[in-house]
N, C-alpha and C positions, 0 to 999 in steps of 0.2 A: 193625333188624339192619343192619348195616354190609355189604360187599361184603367185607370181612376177616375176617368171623364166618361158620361154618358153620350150619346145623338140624343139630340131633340130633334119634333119630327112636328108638323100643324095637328098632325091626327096625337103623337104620346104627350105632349105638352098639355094637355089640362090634367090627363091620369098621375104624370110625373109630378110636376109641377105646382099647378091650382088646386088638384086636390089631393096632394102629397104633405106628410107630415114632415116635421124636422127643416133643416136649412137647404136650401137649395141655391147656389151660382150657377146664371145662366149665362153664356159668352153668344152674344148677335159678332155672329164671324161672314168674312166668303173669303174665299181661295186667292181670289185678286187682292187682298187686302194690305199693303203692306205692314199698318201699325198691328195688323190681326196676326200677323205671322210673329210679329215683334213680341205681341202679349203671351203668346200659344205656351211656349215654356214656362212662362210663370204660372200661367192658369192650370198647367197640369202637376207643375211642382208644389201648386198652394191645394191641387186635390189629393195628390200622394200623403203631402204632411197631413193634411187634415181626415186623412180617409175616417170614416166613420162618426165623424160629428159634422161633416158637409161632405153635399153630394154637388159636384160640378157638371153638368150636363153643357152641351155645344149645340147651338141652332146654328144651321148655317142659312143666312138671311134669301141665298138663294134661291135655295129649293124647297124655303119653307116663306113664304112672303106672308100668309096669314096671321101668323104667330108674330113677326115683324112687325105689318102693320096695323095691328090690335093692342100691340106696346110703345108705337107712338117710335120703337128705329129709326132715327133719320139719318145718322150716323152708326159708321163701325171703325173701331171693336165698341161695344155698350156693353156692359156687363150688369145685369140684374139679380141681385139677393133678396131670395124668397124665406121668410116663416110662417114655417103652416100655411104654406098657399100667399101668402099676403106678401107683396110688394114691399120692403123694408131699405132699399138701396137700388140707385142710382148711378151705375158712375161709365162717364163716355170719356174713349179715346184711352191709347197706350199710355199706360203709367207705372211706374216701379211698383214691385212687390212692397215693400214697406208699404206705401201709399195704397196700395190694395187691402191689404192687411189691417190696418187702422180705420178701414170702413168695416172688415167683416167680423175681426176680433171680438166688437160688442154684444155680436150675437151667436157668437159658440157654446154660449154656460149651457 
């Protein structure tokens, strides 16, 4: 985890999160994961560039199974982009930084 990635945790996830302003990228990870390993640098190199207009935060699905199964996780990596609290993006499984990017782009203004 980068210094520009947050923990998410079942207990900080509604504070951060749900009832957090601005953009939020959430990464559903666990340790065993191999495409999670695969995505890890992107996810921290796309919160370095964006510092300050997105906040990227990490749950790891294991230690936090609440927050997992309340967002419907069935798979990892899932990556979740929050405005203002609200659910605005979607997207499962390792994918290129372009292809990450052309989902969250929309919502940086």
């Amino acid at each position: 985890m980068s210094k520009a990635t947050v923990e998410l945790t079942d207990t900080s996830f509604e504070t951060s999160v749900e009832k957090g302003q601005g953009l939020v990228l959430v990464d559903f990870w666990a340790e065993w994961c191999g495409p999670c390993r695969q995505i890890a640098p992107i996810v921290d190199q796309i919160a370095t560039e964006n510092e300050g207009k997105l906040t990227v935060g990490k749950v790891d699905v294991d230690a936090n199974q609440m927050v997992a199964q309340k967002y419907g996780v069935m798979s990892i990596p899932t990556l979740m982009l929050f405005k203002n609290g609200k659910l605005v993006e979607r997207m499962v499984g390792a994918m290129p930084k372009a292809r990450l990017m052309q989902k969250i782009s929309p919502h940086l203004s």
